[in-house]
N, C-alpha and C positions, 0 to 999 in steps of 0.2 A: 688639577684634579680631572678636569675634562679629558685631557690627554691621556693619562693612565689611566681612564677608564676605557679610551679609545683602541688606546693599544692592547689593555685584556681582550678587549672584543676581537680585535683584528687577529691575535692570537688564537684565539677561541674557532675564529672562522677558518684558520688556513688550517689549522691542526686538523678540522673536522673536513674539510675540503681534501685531506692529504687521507684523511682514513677512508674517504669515501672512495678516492681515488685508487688508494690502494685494494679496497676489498673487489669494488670493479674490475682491476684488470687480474686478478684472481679468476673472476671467470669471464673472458672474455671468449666470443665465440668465433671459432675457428674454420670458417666458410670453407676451405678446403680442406677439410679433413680427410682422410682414406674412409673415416665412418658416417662421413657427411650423409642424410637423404635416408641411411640403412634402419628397416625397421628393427627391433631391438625389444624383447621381453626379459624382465630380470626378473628372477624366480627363488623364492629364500624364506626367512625368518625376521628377525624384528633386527638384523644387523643387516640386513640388505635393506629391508622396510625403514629402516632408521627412527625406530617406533621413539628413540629416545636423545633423539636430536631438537632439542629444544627450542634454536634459532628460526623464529616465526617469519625474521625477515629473510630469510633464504626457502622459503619452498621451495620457488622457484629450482634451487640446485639443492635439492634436500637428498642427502644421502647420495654412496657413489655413483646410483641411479642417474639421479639429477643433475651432477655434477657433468658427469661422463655427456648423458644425452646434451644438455644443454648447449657447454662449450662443444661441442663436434658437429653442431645441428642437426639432432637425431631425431628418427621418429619412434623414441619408447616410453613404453608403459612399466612402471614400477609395480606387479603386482606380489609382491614378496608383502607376508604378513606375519604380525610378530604373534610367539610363539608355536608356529609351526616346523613340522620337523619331516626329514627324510625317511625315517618309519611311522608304523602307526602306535606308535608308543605313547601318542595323544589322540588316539582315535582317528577321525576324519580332518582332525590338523594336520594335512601331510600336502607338501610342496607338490605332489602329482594330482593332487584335489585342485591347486592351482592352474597346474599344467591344462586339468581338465576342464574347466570356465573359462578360460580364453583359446580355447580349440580353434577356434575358428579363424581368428587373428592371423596365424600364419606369418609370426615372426623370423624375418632373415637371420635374425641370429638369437639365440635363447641364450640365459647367460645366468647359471645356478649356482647357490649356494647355501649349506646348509651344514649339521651333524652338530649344532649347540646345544642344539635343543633335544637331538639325541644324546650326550654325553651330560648333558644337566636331567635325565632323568636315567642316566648307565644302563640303557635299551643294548639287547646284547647286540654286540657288532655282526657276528654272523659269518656263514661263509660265502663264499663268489663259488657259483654253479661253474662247470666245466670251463675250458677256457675256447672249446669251440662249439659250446650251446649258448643259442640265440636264439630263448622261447618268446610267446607273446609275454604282454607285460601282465595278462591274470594268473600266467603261471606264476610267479614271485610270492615270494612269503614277505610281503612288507612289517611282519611283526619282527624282524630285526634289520639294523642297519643294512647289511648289506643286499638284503632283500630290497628295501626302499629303494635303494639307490639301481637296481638290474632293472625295476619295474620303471623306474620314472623314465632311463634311457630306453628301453624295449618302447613306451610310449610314444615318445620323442620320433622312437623312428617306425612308429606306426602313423601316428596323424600330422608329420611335417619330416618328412626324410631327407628333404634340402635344405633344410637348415644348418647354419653354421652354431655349433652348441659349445661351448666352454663350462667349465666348471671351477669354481672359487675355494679353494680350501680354506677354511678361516682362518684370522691370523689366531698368533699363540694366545694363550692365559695365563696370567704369571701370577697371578694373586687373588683367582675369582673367589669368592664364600657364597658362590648360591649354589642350589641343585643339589644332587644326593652327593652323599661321603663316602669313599670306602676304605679299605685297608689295603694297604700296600708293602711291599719288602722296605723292611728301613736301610737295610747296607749292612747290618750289623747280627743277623738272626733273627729279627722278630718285623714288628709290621709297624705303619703309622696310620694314622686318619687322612685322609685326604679328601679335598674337593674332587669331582672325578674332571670337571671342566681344566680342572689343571694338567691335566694326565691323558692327552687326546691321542696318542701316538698311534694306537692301535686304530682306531677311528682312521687317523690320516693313511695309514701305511694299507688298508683295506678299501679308501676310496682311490688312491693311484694306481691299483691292482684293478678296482674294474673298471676305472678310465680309459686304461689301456687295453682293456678286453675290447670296450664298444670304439675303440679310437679317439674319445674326448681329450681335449689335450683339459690339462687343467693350471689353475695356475698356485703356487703351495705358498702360502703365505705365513703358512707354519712354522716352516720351515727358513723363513726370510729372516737371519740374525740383525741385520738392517733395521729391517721395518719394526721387527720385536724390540730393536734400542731406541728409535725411535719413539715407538707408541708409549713403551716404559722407560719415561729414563731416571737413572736412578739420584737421590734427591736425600744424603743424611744417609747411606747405608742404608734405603727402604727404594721399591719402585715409587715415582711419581704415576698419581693418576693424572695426571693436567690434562692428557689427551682422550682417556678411558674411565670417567668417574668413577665408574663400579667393577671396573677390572673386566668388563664384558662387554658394554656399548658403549662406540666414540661419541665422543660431541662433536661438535662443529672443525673443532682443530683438530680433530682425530679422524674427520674423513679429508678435509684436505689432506692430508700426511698417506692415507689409503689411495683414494683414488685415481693418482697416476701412475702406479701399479698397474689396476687392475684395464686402466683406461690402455697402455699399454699392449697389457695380452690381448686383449681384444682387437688394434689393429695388427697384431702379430697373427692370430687364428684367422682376421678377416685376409688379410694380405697372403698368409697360406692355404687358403681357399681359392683367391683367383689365380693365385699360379699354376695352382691343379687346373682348374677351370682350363686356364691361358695354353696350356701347354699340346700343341699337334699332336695328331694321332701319325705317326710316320709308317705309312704305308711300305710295304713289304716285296722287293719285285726280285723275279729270278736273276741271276747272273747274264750278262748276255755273252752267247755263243760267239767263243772266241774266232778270230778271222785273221787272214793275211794281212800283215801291215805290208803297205808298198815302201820301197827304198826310201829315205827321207836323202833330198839334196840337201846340200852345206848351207844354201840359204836359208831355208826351212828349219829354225828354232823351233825350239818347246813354245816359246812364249808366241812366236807368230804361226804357227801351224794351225788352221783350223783345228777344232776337237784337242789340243795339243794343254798342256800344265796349265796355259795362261786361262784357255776358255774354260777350266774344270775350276779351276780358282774362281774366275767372275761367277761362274753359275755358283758355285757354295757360297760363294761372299752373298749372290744377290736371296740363296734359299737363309743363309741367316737371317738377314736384314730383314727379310718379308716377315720371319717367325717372329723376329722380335718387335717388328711393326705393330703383328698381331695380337702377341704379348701385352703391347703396352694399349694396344685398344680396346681389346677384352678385362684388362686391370681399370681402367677410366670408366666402361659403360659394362657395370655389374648387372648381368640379369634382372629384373625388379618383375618377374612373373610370379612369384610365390601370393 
C-alpha cells in the first residue's frame, strides 16, 4: 500500500514539475532581443488591458502587453483601459485621453490599438480629411472613427515625433452578441440583424487608409485567416470559444495564440526604423574634369596601375564595408535620447 501510495505521489510531483516547467519556458526572457532595453507604451481598450484575463498567476505577462515586454526585456507600460475607444463615442474614454496622461513618458515606441469599442456602440466611421492635410490634432472631429483616429496620430506627432508608433487592427469576431445590432443586406433582397462587432470591415478598410496617410505601418489581424482558425476553431459545426469565451476577449490561451504576432510586427517596425536611421547620407560631388591619360606600357595592367580598376575596386569594397560597419553599429546601439 505504502508503495502505490508512493508512486501516486511521485506521479503527482513530476506531472506538476512538467507543467510548471512547461508554462516557464513559455515565457522565458530573451536577453537579446532586437526589443531588449526599448521603452514601450501600449495604448487600447480592455483587449489590450486584458481587462478579462483571469489568470491571477500570470500578471506578471498579462496580456500581449506583458507577454511581449517581459520575454524581450522591455521597458513598458500597459496603459490600455477597458472600454475605451478611438472616438468620443464614450465621451472622455478615448485612447488620446491616454495618449495624454502619459505625455511625458516619452515612449521609444507606442504601440495602439483600438475600434471595438467603437464598432460595439456603430459610432459612424467617418471620413479621412485630404490625403495631404496634416492638421493639429484639435482640428479633428473625434465624434466619429475616423476622426479619433487623425487626432490620436496628429498628437503622437506633436508631443513625441521620434517615436516608432504601430498600430494593431484587431483580430476578427465571428460570433460576438454584445454592443448594438443593425440590419444588413441578407444576399437575397431584404436585410438581417446583426451584431455590428461582427461586421468590422468598414472600420478596418478606413483605419489602413489613414495609416498610410500618417505612415503608421499597422499590423491586420483581421484580416489574419490563420489566426481567425486559430482563435475559432470550429468544434460540432459551431466555433469553439476555448480561446475567446465571449467571442470578444481572450483568455490566457488566447493571448499566447496573439502575442507572437503582434511581438513580431513590432521587431519588424523597430528593425525598419534603424535601417532608416543606419542608412548614409551620400554626398553629391561634381564629375571631375576629364584629362589626358598618358600611354599605358604593356606592363602596366588595370589591376596594377595606380588609380587603375584594381584601386577603384578596393576603394568601393573598403566604402561598402565601412557602411555596413556602420549599419550594423547604429542597428546594436539605438539612440536612447528620447
Amino acid at each position: 500500500m505504502k508503495k502505490l501510495i508512493c508512486m501516486i505521489f511521485s506521479v503527482i510531483v513530476l506531472f506538476g514539475l512538467c507543467a510548471f516547467s512547461a508554462s516557464a519556458a513559455d515565457y522565458t526572457v530573451n536577453y537579446d532581443s532586437p526589443l531588449a532595453d526599448i521603452s514601450v507604451g501600449f495604448y487600447g481598450d480592455s483587449i489590450c488591458a486584458a481587462g478579462c484575463e483571469m489568470n491571477t498567476d500570470l500578471e506578471y505577462v498579462r496580456g500581449w502587453a506583458g507577454r511581449i515586454g517581459y520575454t524581450n526585456d522591455m521597458e513598458w507600460i500597459n496603459h490600455g483601459i477597458s472600454a475605451y475607444s478611438v472616438s468620443a463615442c464614450r465621451g472622455s474614454k478615448t485612447i488620446i485621453s491616454q495618449l495624454e496622461k502619459s505625455v511625458g513618458e516619452k515612449h521609444e515606441m507606442i504601440i495602439l490599438h483600438g475600434g471595438t469599442n467603437d464598432a460595439w456602440d456603430n459610432v459612424d466611421v467617418g471620413k479621412m480629411t485630404g490625403e495631404d492635410e496634416f492638421e493639429k490634432s484639435n482640428f479633428y472631429n473625434p465624434r466619429t472613427f475616423a476622426g479619433g483616429l487623425e487626432q490620436i496620430f496628429a498628437f503622437i506627432e506633436e508631443t513625441n515625433p521620434d517615436a516608432i508608433v504601430g498600430y494593431i487592427i484587431n483580430f476578427k469576431f465571428v460570433n460576438a452578441t454584445n454592443g448594438v445590432q443593425v440590419q444588413i443586406p441578407d444576399g437575397n433582397g431584404g436585410t438581417k440583424t446583426v451584431y455590428r462587432l461582427n461586421h468590422m470591415e468598414d472600420y478596418v478598410e478606413m483605419t489602413k487608409k489613414i495609416c498610410d496617410k500618417w505612415g503608421v505601418p499597422y499590423l491586420d489581424l483581421y484580416s489574419n485567416d490563420e489566426l481567425t482558425n486559430k482563435l475559432y476553431p470550429m468544434s460540432g459545426g459551431t466555433y469553439s470559444n476555448a480561446y475567446v469565451p465571449d467571442f470578444v476577449h481572450p483568455n490566457t490561451a488566447g493571448y499566447d495564440i496573439i502575442y507572437p504576432y503582434i511581438e513580431n510586427f513590432m521587431i519588424d517596425i523597430l528593425e525598419a526604423s534603424q535601417e532608416t536611421e543606419a542608412t548614409p547620407t551620400l554626398a553629391t560631388t561634381p564629375a571631375p574634369t576629364p584629362t589626358t591619360v598618358p600611354e599605358t606600357t604593356v606592363e602596366e595592367t588595370a589591376e596594377t596601375k595606380p588609380g587603375g580598376c584594381g584601386a577603384v575596386m578596393g576603394s568601393a569594397a573598403v566604402a561598402v564595408f565601412t557602411a555596413l560597419g556602420a549599419t550594423a553599429i547604429l542597428a546594436k546601439k539605438r539612440k536612447k535620447t528620447k
